[in-house]
C-alpha positions in Angstrom: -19.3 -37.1 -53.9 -19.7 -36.2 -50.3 -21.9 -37.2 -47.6 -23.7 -34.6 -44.9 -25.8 -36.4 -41.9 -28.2 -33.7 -40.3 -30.7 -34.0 -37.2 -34.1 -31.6 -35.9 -36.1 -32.5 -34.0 -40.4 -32.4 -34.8 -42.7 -30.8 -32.2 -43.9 -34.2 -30.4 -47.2 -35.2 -30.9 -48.5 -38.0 -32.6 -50.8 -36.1 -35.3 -48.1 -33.8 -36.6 -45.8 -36.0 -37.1 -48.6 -38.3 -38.9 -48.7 -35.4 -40.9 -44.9 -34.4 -41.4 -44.5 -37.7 -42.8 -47.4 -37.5 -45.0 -45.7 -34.6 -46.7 -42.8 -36.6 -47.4 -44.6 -39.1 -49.2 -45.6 -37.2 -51.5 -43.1 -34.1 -51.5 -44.1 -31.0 -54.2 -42.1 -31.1 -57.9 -40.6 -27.8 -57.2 -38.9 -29.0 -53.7 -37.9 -32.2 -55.6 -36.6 -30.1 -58.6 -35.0 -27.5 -56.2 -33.2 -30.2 -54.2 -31.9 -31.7 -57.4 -30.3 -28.7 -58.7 -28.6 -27.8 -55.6 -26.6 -30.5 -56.2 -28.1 -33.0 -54.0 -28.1 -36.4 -55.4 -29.5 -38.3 -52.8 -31.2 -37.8 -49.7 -33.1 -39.7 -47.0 -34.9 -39.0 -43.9 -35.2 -41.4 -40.7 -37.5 -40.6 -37.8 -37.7 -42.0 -34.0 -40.0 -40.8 -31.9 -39.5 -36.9 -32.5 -36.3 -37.1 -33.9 -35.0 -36.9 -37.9 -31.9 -38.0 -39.3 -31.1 -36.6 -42.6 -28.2 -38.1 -45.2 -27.4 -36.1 -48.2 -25.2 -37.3 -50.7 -23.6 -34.4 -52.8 -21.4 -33.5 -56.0 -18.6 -31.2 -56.1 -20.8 -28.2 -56.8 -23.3 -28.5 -53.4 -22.3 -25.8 -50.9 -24.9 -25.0 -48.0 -24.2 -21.1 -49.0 -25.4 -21.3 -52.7 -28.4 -23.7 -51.0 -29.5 -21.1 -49.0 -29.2 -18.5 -51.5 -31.5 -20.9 -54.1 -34.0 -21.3 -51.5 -34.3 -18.1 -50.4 -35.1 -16.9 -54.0 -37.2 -19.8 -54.5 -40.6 -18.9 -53.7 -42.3 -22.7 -53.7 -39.5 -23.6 -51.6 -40.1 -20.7 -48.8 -43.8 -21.9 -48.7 -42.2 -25.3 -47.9 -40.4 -24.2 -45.6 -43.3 -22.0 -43.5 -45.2 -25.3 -43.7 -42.5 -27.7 -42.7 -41.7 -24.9 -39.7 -45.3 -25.8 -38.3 -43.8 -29.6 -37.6 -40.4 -28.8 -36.8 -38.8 -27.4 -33.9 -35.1 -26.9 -33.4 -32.4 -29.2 -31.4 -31.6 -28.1 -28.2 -28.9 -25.6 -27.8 -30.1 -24.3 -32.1 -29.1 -20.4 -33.1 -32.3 -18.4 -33.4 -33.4 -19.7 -36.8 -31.2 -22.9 -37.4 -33.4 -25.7 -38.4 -31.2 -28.9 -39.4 -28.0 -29.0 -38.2 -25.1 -31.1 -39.2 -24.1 -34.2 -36.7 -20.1 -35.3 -36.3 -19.4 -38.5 -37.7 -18.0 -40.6 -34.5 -17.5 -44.4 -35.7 -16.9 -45.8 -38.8 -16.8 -49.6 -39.3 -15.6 -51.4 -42.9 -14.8 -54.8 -43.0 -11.9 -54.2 -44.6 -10.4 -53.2 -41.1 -10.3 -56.5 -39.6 -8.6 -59.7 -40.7 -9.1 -63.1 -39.7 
């Protein structure tokens, strides 16, 4: 299993994001089912102020290529995405297009690294 962290940022006011997370209360089957078969076996989302953190934990078979290639087939999951888009708005410094984008682990702490 591996582990992706993602960011994006939402557009910031207080009603859309109301809303955002309202959608992710109660997130469509298909997006559900579509995220599953991916690959993805977990995934969480964490929000302060207008920013998202994303963890995905995946199984040997996730790549982001074949993702992208399932969603862009996926009708369902393109109407997500249109939707989502009306919430969303890209880091600074994004490509033309790029939505989440994958942060750089930078720390790491186990207790296993310090004795006593």
């Amino acid at each position: 299993m591996k582990t992706y962290y993602l960011a994006l940022d939402l557009k910031n006011d207080p009603k859309l994001i109301v809303e955002y997370e309202e959608y992710h209360r109660k997130v469509w089957p298909e997006i559900l089912q579509s995220i599953a078969s991916s690959g993805i076996q977990s995934m969480e989302i964490f929000r302060v102020e207008n920013r998202v953190f994303m963890i995905m934990n995946v199984n040997d078979e996730f790549s982001f290529d074949r993702k992208n290639e399932m969603d862009n087939n996926n009708k369902r999951v393109q109407e997500w995405e249109d939707l989502m888009w009306k919430y969303q708005q890209a880091l600074p410094n994004s490509k033309p297009g790029e939505k989440w984008r994958l942060m750089d682990k930078i720390f790491h702490f186990d207790d296993s690294q310090i004795s006593f």
